[in-house]
N, C-alpha and C positions, 0 to 999 in steps of 0.2 A: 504494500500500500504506500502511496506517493505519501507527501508529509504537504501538511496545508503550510499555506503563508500566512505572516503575518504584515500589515500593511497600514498605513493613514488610508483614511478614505480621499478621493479626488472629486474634483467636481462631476465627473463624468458618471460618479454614483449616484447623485442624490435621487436622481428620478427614479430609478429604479426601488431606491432605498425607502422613498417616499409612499411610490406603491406598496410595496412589502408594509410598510405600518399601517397603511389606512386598511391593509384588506386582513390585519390581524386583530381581531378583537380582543383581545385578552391583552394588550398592550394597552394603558391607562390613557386617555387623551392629556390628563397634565403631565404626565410622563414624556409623551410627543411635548409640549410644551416645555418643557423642564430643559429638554435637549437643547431649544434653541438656544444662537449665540447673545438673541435679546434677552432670555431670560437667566443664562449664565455663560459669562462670555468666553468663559474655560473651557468650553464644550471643545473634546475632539471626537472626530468617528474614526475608531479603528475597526477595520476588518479581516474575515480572517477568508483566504481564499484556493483554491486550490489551485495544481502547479500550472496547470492549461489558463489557469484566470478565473476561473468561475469564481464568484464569487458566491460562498457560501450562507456569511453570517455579518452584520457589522454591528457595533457597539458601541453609544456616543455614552462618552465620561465626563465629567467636568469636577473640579477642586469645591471641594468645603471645607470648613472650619470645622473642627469638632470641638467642643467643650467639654474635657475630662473631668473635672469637677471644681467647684468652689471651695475652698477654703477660706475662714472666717480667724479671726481670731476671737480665743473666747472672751477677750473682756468686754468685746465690744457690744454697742448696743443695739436692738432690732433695728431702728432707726437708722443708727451708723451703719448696717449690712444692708438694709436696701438700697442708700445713697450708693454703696462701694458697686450693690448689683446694676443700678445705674446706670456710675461711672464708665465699668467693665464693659457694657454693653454697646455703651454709645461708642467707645475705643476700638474696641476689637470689629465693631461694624464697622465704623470710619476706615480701618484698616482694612480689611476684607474688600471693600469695596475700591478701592486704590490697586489692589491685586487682581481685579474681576472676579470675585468670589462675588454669591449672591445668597448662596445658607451657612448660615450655621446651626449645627445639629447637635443636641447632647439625650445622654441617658435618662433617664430617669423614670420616677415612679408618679401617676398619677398624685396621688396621696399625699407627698411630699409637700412640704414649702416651697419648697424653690420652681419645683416644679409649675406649682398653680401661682406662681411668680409669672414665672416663665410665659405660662398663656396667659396674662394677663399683658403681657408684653410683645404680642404677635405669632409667638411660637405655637405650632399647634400642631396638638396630638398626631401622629400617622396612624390612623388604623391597620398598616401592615406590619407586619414580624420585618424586625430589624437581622440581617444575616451578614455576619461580620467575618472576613478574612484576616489573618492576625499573618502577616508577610513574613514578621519577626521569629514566628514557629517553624516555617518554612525555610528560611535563611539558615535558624538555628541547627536545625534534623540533617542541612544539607551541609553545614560546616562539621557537623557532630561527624556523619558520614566521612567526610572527607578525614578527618584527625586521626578515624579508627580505621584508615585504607593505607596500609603503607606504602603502596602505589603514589600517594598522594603528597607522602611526608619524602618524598625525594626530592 
């Protein structure tokens, strides 16, 4: 079996690529949104193709912020942590948006504070399962691999 390519998309895909989304239902129409470069200007389409050309599959990506978590200091006071969440928010958006970023995303729990912070600040819930690739695990198993091949330590 041939080995597919990997590639940026050209312009000479889009119509075709176009097609392929509008005739896929199961694809979210702000998802089609989300791709565009008005709506995050990070977006690239990579695709993946086969050695003739065919094109197989493509996949538009674009950069977010994630927000790992807040930390507070304890002596401070509820007052002083909402200003600080404020602060934080209004910063790191100025920022983001200076790089074409257009989300930023974090974890959290309904329930929480910060959370119902959060949406009270534009952030709002996904009702889909969040499915996360950890690069760092994968880096790690394949460096692991490598140390314990002595093939490799030559």
């Amino acid at each position: 079996m041939s080995e597919v390519k990997f590639r940026l998309a050209e312009p000479a895909d889009a119509e075709a690529f176009k097609s392929w989304v509008l005739r896929n239902p199961d694809i979210d129409p702000q998802d089609i949104k989300t791709a565009s470069r008005k709506q995050n200007p990070t977006v690239l389409y990579f695709v993946a193709e086969n050695p003739d050309g065919k094109v197989i599959a493509f996949a538009p990506v674009y950069t977010q912020y994630a927000l790992a978590h807040l930390a507070f200091n304890p002596d401070s006071t509820g007052a002083e942590r909402k200003q600080a969440m404020e602060t934080l928010l209004t910063g790191v958006t100025a920022l983001a948006v200076q790089f074409g970023i257009r989300e930023i995303v974090t974890l959290s729990k309904e329930e929480y504070p910060v959370a119902k912070w959060a949406m009270k600040h534009d952030f709002e819930l996904e009702p889909r399962q969040v499915f996360k690739l950890d690069i760092n695990r994968i880096l790690a198993k394949t460096e692991e691999e490598n140390t314990c091949d002595p093939a490799a330590a030559k």
